[in-house]
N, C-alpha and C positions, 0 to 999 in steps of 0.2 A: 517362276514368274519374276519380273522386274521389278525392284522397288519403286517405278513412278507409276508401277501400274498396282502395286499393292502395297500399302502401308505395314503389312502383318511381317514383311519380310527383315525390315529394320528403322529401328525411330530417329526422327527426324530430328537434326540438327538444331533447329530453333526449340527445343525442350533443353533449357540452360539452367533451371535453379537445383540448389544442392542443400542436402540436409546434412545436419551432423551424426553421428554414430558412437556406438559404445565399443571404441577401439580399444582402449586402456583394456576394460574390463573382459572383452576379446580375449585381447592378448596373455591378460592374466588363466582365463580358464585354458588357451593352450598350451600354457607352459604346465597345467599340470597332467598333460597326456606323457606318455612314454617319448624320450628324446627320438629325435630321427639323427639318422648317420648323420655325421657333421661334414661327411667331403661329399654327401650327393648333391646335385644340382636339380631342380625341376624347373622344364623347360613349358611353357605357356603359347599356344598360337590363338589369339583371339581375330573376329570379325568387328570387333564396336568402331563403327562409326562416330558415335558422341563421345566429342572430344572431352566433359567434366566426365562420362562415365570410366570413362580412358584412366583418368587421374583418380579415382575412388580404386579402383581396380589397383594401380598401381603401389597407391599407397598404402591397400589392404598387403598386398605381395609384400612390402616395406618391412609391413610388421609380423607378418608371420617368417620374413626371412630371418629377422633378428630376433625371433623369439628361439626357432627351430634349428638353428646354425645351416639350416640349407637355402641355397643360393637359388630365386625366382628368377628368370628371367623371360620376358615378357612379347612375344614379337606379335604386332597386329598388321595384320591385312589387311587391304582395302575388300568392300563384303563382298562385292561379285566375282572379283577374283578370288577369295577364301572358296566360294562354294564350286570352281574346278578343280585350285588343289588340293582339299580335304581328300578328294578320288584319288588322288597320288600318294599324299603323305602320309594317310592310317596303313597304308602296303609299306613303303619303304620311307622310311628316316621320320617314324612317328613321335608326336612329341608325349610327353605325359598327361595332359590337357589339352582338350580344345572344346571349341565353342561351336552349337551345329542348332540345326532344329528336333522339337521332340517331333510325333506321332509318323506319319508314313516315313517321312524325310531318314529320321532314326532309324525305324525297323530295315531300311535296306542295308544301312550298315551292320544294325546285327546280324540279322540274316547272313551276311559274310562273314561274321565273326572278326569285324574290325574296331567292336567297342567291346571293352569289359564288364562283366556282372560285378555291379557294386552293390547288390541287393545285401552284402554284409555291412556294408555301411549305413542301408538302408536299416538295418536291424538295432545295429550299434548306436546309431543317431535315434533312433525312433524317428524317424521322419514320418511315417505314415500316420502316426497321428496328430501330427499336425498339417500335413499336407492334403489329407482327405481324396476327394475326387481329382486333384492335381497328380496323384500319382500313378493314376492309371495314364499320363502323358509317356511315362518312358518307360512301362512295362509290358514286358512282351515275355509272354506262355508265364504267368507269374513271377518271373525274374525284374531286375530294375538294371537299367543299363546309363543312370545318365542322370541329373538334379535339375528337375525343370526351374528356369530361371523368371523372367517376366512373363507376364502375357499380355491379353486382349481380352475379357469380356465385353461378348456382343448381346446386345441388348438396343430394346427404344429409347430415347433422349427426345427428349421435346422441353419446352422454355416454360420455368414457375411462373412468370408473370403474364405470359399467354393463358396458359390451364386456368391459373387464378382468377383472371378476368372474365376467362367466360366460363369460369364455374364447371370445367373439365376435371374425371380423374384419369389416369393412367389406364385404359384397357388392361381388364384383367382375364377375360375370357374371349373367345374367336370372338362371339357376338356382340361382345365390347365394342372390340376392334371394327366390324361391320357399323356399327351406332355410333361411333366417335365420326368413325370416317364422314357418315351424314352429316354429325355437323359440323365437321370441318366444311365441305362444300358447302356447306350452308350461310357460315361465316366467309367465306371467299377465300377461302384457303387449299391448298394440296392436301389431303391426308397425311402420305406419307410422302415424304423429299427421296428420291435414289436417282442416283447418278450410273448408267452402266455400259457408259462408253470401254470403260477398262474390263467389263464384263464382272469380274469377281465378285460386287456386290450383289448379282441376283442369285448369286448361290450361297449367300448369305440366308436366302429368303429361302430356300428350297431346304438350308439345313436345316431354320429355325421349324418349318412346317414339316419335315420329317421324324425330329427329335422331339416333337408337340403328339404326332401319331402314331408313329411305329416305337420311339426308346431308341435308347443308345444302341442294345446288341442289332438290331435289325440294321439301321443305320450304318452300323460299322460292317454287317458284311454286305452293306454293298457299294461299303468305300473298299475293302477288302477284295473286292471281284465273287465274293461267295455268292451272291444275292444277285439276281436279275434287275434290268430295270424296268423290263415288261414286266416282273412279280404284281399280282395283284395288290400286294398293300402298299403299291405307292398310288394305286387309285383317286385313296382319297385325300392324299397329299397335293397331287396335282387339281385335285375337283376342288377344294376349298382354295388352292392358290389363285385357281382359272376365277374361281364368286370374288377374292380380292381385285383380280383385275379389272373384270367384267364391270365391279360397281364402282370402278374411277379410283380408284385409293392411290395409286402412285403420279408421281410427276409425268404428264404427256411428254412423249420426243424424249425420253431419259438416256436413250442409245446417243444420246447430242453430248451428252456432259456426262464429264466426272462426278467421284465424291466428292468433291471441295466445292464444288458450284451447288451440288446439293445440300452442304451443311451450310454454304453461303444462305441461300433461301431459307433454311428456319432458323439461321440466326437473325433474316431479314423479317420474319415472321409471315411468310408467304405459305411455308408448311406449317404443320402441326407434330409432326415426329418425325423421325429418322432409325431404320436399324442399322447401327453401326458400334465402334467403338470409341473411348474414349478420345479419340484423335477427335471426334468430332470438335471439340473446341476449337482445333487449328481454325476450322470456319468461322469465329467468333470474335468480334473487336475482342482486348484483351478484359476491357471494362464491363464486359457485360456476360462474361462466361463463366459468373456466380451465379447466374439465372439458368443454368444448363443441369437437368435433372434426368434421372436414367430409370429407367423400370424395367422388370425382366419381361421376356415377349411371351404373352397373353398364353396361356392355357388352352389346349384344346380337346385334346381327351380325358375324361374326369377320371383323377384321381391316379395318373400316370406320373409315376417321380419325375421331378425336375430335372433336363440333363441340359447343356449348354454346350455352346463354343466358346472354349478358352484360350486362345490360343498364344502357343508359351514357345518361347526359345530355351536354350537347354545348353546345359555344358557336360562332358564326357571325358572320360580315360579309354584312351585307344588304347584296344590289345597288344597291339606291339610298341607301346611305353616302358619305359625305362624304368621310372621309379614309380610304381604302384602305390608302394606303400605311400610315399611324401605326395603323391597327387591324392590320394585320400582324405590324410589330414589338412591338406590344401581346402579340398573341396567341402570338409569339416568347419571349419574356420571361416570362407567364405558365406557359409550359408547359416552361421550364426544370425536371428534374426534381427540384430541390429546392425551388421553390418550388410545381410541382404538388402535390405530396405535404403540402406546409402547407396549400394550398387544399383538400385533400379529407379532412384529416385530421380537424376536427373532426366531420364529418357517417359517417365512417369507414365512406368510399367505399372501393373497391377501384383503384387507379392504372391505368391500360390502358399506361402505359410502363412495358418491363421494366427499366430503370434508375432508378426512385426509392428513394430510400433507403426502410430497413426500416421498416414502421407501429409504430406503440407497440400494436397491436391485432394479437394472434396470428392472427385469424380471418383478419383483412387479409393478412398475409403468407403464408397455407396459400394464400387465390386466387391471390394473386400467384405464388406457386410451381405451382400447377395448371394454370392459363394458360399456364405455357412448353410445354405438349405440345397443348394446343388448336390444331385447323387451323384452325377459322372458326368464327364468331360470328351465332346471330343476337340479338334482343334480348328477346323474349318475346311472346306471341301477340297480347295486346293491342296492341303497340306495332308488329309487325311488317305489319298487316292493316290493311285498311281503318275507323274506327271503327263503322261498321252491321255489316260482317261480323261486327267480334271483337266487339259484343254479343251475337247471334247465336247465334257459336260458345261461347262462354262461357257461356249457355244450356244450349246443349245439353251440352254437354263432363260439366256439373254432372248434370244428367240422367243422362246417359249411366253414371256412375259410381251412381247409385241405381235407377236400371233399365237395367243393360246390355240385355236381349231388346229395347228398343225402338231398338236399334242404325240398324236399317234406316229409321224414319222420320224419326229427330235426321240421318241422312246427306241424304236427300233435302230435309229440309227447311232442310239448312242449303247444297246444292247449288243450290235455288231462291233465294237469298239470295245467292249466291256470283255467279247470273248475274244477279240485279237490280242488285249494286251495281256489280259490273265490266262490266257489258254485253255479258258473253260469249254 
């Protein structure tokens, strides 16, 4: 998918501020690992588009080159051209590093066995316990293939000083969400704001209402192709979505606009929520997106763990990389969490370690505190699915939300779809 038609794919340019980091003290804990050779070279292919993340990057490379006596060197692509020749480059003249996405996007590379198991690093680092339900993003058959980088948690955002004045809290269960909605029209307002002319956003809605019913494992086989989508337990994911429609909760004509016309409207106070991510600010004067508050989306099977959509980009060591060992310690040293957090700060990612220090971005630090009660992660439809399915699905999904009654033929014909592309 394009990035003007998906934000989840790369951050946008206008996220300019930068924080400082614990380089020094970095640099002191790697010099007390074992030296790397001092004549190898490790070579770098990034996709960052933001240009201060560009220069965090670089200057982290700086200091582990002169810590380690091995030579970084650094080449960035432009992002849509990186994502054709990563298909070339992981086969022949792979670098020791690159930058890619975790969940589907990933598993087709390992499946070809063109990224390496780092799961020793995983061990070494202890990453997992601080990464929690973040690391189920780059693991496949219990191995780790990869260090998930930033993400996206998606969630509702609606404005403090809206709630506050008419005496609103956050939906905390479906029938919240049903009674909020009332009085949002009651106050002359949208319920909820979505935009989905680009389509992707109503499968935002279909993940949150499947990962509320069935759980993550169900969920994922049938981003997987395991799972039908005629199975009966998407019944009542589609029956409670079709009662959201039905009682008005979203913006009329939403197939007309984007998300950015939609985060326009509840910055303008015309909605009352939005499920999105942190980008939503982009829709917000600069002066008023302290008043921008997030809660996770409503509960609806009692007593079912929390699972979300996180959705994380990722860096990896291609199998046919040169120096293993020096992109380890690389990838070691970068994901220290003081200087992860300078790496994602300008693009004002979400950190998937629960130890980096605090963002200078409230919204950043409401995920980061939300996340501690998350079991698992997946990453969002598009990314989680195959790319023919979740065109597909994303079709219909859109559909489905301006003609629910044709429930029954958007299922079959996205079932038909389901078994061409997996071969089920």
């Amino acid at each position: 998918m394009r990035f003007k038609d998906n934000p989840l794919d790369f951050a946008p340019s206008r996220r300019t501020f930068l924080i400082g980091t614990g380089g020094l003290m970095a640099t002191a804990s790697l010099l007390g690992r074992p030296a790397l050779a001092q004549s190898k070279e490790l070579t770098i292919i990034s996709n960052i588009a933001n240009a201060p993340q560009r220069e965090v990057l670089q200057r982290l490379a700086g200091e582990f080159e002169k810590a380690s006596g091995t030579k970084v060197v650094i080449n960035n692509m432009d992002h849509e051209a990186h994502k054709t020749a990563i298909r070339s480059y992981l086969v022949v003249g792979a670098p020791d590093i690159c930058f890619w996405f975790s969940g589907n996007r990933m598993k087709s590379f390992v499946k070809r066995d063109l990224f390496d198991d780092i799961s020793d690093l995983f061990e070494r680092e202890k990453y997992k316990d601080v990464l929690g339900a973040s690391a189920g993003a780059v693991t496949v058959d219990g191995k780790q293939y990869g260090l998930p980088l930033g993400g996206l948690l998606w969630g509702l955002f609606y404005r403090k000083d809206v709630f506050a004045e008419k005496g609103w809290t956050p939906p905390v269960t479906f029938e919240d969400l049903l009674s909020l909605g009332e009085k949002s029209k009651s106050a002359g307002m949208i319920p909820v704001s979505i935009g989905t002319k680009e389509m992707w956003p109503a499968a935002g809605w279909f993940d949150h209402m499947n990962l509320r019913i069935n759980g993550l494992e169900k969920h994922m086989a049938l981003m997987d192709g395991t799972m039908a989508y005629t199975d009966p337990a998407l019944t009542p994911v589609f029956d409670k979505w079709e009662a959201l429609i039905m009682a008005g909760l979203f913006t009329p004509n939403h197939t007309s606009s984007g998300w950015e016309q939609a985060a326009a409207a509840l910055a303008q106070k015309k909605a009352a929520m939005m499920d999105l991510a942190g980008f939503v600010k982009y829709g917000f004067p600069a002066e008023e997106q302290a008043q921008i508050a997030f809660a996770p989306f409503p509960e609806i099977t009692p007593g079912l763990p929390r699972y979300e959509d996180f959705a994380l980009n990722s860096i990896h060591i291609p199998k046919n990389g040169k120096n293993k060992e020096g992109a380890r310690e690389f990838l070691a040293y970068l994901y220290q969490p003081e200087n992860l957090a300078a790496y994602l700060a300008p693009e004002g990612a979400v950190p998937p370690r629960s130890d980096c220090p605090p963002s200078a971005d409230p919204l950043v630090n409401a995920a980061m505190e939300s996340l501690k009660s998350v079991k698992g992660s997946a990453q969002y439809y598009d990314r989680d699915t195959d790319p023919d399915m979740a065109q597909e699905g994303l079709k219909g999904f859109q559909e489905f939300m301006v003609k629910p009654e044709r429930r029954e033929q958007i299922l079959v014909r996205l079932e038909a779809t389901r078994k061409r592309v997996f071969k089920a």
